[in-house]
C-alpha positions as CSV (number, residue, x, y, z in Angstrom):
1,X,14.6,91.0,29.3
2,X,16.8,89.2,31.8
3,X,19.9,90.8,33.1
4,X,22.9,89.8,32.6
5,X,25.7,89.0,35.0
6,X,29.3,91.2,35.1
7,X,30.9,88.0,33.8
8,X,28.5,87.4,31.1
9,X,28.9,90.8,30.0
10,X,32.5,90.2,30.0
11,X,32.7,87.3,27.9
12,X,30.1,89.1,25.5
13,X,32.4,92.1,25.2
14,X,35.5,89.5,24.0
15,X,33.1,87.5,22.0
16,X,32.2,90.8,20.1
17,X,35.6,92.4,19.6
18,X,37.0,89.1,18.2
19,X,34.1,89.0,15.5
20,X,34.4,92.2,14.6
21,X,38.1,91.8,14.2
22,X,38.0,88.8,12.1
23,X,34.6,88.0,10.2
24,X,32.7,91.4,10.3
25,X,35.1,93.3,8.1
26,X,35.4,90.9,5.3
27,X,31.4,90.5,4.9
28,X,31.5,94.8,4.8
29,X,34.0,94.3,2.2
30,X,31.6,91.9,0.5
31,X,29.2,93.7,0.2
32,X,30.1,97.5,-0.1
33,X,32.0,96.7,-3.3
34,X,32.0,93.3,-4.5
35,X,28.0,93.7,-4.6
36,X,27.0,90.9,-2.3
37,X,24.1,92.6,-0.8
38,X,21.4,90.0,-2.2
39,X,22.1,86.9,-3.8
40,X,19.8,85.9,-6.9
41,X,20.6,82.2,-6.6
42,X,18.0,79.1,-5.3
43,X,19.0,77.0,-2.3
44,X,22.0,76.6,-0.5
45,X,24.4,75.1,-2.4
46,X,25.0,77.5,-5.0
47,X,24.7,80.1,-2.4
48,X,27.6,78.4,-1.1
49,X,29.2,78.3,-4.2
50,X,28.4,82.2,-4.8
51,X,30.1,82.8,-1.7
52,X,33.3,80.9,-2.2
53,X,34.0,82.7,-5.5
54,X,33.0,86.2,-3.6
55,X,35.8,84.8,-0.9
56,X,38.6,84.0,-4.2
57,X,37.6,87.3,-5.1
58,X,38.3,89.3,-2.2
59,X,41.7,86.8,-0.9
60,X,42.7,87.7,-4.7
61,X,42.1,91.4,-4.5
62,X,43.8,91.4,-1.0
63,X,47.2,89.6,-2.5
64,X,47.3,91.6,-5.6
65,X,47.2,95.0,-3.6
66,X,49.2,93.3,-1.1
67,X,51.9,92.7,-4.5
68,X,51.8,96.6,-5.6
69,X,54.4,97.6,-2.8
70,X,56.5,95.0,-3.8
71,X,56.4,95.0,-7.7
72,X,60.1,93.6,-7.7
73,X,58.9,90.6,-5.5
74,X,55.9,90.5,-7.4
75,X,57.3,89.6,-10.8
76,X,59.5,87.1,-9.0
77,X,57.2,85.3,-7.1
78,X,54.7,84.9,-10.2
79,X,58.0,83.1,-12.2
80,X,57.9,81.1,-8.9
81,X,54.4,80.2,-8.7
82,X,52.9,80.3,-11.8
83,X,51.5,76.2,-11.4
84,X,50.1,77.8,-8.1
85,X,48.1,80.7,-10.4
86,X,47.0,77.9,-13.1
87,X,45.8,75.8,-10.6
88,X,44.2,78.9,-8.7
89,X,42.2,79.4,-12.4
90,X,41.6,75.9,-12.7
91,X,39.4,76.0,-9.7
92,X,37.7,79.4,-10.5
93,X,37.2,78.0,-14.0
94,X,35.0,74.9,-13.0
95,X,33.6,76.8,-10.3
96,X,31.8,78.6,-13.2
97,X,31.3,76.1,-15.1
98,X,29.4,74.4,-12.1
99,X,27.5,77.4,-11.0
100,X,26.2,77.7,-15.0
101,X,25.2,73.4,-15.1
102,X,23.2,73.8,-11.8
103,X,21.5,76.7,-12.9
């Protein structure tokens, strides 16, 4: 194994504390509880597709806990944004409907 150099080391060290600060937590979350440790679909496309409605999952999770300190704010941000949450289902609903066709 070749060894590396101080500044190579360096920029590995950086390289690793920024993944595990952004990326590393949210595929832990993934699959410690939403169940993503194996995915029973063929090729890559509706893995993708699996993946983007794991990722909806989780943002959605995160914004409703996120919403629990702040019930007051909560019930006036859903008058607010209620096209924004129709929409949001919109997506999720032909998502589905997608992922069941290609199947």
């Amino acid at each position: 194994m070749k060894e590396l150099s101080p500044d190579q080391k360096k920029l590995g060290r950086r390289m690793k504390s920024i993944r595990q600060s952004t990326v590393e937590p949210v595929f832990g979350t993934l699959i410690e509880h939403l169940g993503m440790r194996k995915m029973n679909t063929i090729g890559i496309r509706q893995s993708n597709k699996n993946m983007l409605l794991a990722a909806v999952a989780y943002n959605l999770k995160k914004y409703l806990s996120f919403d629990k300190k702040n019930i007051n704010n909560a019930v006036k941000e859903v008058k607010n944004c209620g096209l924004r949450i129709i929409r949001l289902i919109r997506t999720f609903l032909s998502l589905l409907l997608d992922l069941k066709i290609s199947r």
